[in-house]
N, C-alpha and C positions, 0 to 999 in steps of 0.2 A: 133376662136376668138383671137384677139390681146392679148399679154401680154400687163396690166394697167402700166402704167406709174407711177412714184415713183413722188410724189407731196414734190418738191426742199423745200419752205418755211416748210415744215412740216419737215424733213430730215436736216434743217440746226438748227432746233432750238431743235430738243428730237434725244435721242439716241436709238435703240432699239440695247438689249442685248440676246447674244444665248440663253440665260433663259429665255425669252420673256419679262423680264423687260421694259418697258418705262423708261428711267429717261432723266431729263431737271436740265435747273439751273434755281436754284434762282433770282427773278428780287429784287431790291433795294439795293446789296452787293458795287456798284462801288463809288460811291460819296454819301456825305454829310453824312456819317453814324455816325459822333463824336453825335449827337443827340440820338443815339441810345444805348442801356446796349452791352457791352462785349458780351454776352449771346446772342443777337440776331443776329450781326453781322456776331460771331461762325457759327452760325446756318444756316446762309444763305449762308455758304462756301459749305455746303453738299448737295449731289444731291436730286431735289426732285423726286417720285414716281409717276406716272400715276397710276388710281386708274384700276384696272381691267377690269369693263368695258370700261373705254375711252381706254384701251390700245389696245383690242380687235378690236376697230373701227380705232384706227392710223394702226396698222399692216395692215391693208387692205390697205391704201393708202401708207403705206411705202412700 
């Protein structure tokens, strides 16, 4: 049986880490955030986490 092919739009938007972390970014950090508290902003600078089982399921197509 073939090696599965790495599915590109999945590979261009999450990262997967030797630790088998998932992480992605943040969507709403690039424009219009003056509407937004300091604190949220912050916050959407930091990577977010795939929760374990989605991460189980992206590994397979990464």
């Amino acid at each position: 049986m073939p090696k599965m092919k790495t599915h590109k739009g999945t590979s261009k938007v999450l990262k997967l880490h030797k630790s088998g972390t998932v992480t992605y970014k943040r969507g709403g950090g690039n424009h219009q955030t003056s509407k937004d508290s300091a604190k949220q902003v912050r916050q959407r600078r930091r990577q977010g986490k795939a929760a374990n089982a989605l991460a189980r399921r992206i590994k397979k197509v990464m």
